[in-house]
N, C-alpha and C positions, 0 to 999 in steps of 0.2 A: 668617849664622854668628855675627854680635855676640849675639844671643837667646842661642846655645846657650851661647857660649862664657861669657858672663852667669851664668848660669845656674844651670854647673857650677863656679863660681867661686866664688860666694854658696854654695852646697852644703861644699865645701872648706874655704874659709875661714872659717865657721861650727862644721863640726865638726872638723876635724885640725889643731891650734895647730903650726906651723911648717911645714906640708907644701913646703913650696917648699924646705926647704932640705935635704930627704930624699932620698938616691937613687932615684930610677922604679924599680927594682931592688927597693929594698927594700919601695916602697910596695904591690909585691904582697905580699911576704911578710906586712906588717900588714895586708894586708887578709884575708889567710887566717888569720887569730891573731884577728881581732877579726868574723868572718865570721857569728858568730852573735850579733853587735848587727848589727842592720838599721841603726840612727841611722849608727853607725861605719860601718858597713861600708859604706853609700855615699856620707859622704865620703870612704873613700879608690879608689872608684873614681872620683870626682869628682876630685879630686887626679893619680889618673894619667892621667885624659882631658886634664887637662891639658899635662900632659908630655909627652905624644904631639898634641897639637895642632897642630905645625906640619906632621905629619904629613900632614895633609887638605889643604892646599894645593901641598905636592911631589907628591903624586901625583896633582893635579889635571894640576898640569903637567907632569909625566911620561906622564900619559895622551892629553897631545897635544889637549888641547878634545873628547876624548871620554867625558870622566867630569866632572860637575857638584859643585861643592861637595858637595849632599847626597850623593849616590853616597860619596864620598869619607871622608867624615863619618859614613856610616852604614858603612863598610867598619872604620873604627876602634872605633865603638864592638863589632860584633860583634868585631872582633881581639881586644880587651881580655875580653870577657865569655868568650870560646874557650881565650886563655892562663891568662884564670882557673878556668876549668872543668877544662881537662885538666891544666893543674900541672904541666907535664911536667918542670921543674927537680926536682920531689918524687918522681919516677917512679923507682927506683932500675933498671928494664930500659932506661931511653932515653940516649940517649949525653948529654944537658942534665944528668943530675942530680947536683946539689948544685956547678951551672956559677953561679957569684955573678953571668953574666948574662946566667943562661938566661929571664927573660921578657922580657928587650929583646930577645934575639933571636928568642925565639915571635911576640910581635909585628910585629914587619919583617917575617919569614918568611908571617905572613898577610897583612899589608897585599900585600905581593908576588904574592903568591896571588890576592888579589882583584882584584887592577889587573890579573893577566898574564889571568883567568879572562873579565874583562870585556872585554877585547882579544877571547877568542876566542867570546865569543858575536856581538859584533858585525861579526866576519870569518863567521860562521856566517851571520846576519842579512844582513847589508848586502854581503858578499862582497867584503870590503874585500880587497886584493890586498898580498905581499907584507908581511908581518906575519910575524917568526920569531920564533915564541913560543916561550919555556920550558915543558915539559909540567906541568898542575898536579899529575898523580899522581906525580914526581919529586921535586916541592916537599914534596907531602905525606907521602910516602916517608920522609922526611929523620925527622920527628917522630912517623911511624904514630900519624897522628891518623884518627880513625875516628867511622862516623856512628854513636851508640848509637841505642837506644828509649828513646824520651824518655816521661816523666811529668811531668805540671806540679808543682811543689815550693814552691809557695806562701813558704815560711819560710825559703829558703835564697836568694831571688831578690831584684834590685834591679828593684823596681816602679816604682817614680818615674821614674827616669830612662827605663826602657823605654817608659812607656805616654807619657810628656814627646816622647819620638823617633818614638813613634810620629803625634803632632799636628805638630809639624811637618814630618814627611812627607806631612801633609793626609790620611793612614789614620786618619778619624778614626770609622770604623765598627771598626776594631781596637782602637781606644783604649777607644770604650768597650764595646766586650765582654770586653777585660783588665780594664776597670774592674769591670765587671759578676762576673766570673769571681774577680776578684781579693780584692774588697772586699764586694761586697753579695750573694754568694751562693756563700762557700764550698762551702757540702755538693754545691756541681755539680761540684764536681772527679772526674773519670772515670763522672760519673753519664750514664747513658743519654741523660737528657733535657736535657742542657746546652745542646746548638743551639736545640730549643723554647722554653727557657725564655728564653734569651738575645732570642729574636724578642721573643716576649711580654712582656720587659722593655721592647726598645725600643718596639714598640707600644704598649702601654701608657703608657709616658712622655710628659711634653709634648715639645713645644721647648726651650720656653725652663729644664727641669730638663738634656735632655741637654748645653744648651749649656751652662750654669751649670756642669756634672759638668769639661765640656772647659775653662772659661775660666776658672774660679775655682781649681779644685783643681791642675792641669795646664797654668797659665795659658798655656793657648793662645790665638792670635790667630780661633777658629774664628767665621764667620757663622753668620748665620741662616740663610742659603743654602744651607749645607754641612748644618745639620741636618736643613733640608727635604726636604733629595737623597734623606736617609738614610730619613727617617719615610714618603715618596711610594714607597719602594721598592716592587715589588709581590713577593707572598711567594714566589715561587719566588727571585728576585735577590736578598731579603734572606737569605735561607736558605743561598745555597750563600754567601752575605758572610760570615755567620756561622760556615760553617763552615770557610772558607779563613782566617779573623781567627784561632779556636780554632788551626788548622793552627798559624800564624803565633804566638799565643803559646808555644803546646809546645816549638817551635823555637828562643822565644830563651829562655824561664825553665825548662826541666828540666834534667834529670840525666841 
């Protein structure tokens, strides 16, 4: 957690001069004001992952030793990326708008969501007994938050940070076909041949460039090992990789 927390901190403090002494409140608001500079705009989602940091360790422990730092960690950052997607303080139909603190409460409200949801897949799984869960379609009720159809939107998305979260979850065959997708091959966006091309990228490549892509740029901790897994693939396994990674970016950077 010290890497991440590093991380987003050097980000932050780099580009938003006083962020600490900003309300978490307001540092959405600046972040939808300054939404179309990319530099800006993540640091201040840098800034609010901050603010919301101690969040990842309460609901570690709230989850009772069944939710892991990352679990935790990865539940905040999609919180953060969802209250800023749906805006719901700027919704003028949702009972939040123009609430001075309606994204902390968006917030809570999904960290919430995610601990109570991870409770019931692992009562689903492991048939854990005794578990009185809160329904999550109740929670989500509250803010009629809803699944759209997503498009990737390359111009509106915080990349760094995403494809950064995606290596240290060790998905580092997601990381670089975001890369791939994101940086070295725009015109695949919604094109046919995205999955092919995406193989043929990483085939193509050496090691030691996909690792450089992970280590350098993304500065991930990734092996050599991790890259060999990925290049020994055989093409059926790297094919549907590719196309659950694709899955998996539309999910966190559309619209």
């Amino acid at each position: 957690m010290d890497n991440n927390y590093n991380f987003y901190k050097e980000i932050a403090d780099s580009r938003i001069s006083g962020w600490r002494a900003i309300d978490k409140n307001e540092l959405f608001n600046l972040y939808i004001k300054n939404e179309n500079n990319q530099y800006i705009r993540e640091g201040y989602f840098a800034a609010i992952l901050l603010k919301y940091w101690n969040l990842i360790n309460s609901k570690r422990i709230m989850s009772c030793g069944y939710a892991t730092y990352d679990d935790c960690y990865n539940w905040l950052v999609d919180s953060i990326y969802t209250a800023l997607k749906e805006r719901k303080w700027k919704d003028s139909s949702n009972k939040l708008f123009m609430d001075k603190k309606g994204p902390d409460k968006v917030v809570n409200k999904l960290m919430k969501t995610h601990l109570v949801t991870h409770f019931q897949v692992i009562k689903k799984d492991k048939r854990i007994a005794n578990m009185n869960l809160e329904s999550t379609d109740d929670m989500n009720e509250d803010f009629n938050f809803e699944v759209p159809d997503i498009d990737i939107d390359i111009e509106n998305s915080d990349i760094l940070p995403m494809i950064h979260t995606l290596c240290l979850k060790r998905d580092y065959l997601s990381a670089i076909v975001a890369h791939i997708v994101c940086f070295d091959s725009k015109e695949l966006l919604g094109a046919e041949n995205v999955v092919p091309e995406c193989v043929a990228y990483i085939r193509e490549s050496t090691e030691s460039y996909l690792t450089h892509i992970l280590a350098d740029i993304y500065r991930s901790n990734v092996l050599k090992d991790d890259i060999s897994k990925i290049k020994n693939m055989d093409n059926l396994s790297l094919k549907r990789g590719v196309q659950y990674s694709i899955y998996i970016l539309s999910k966190a950077i559309g619209d």
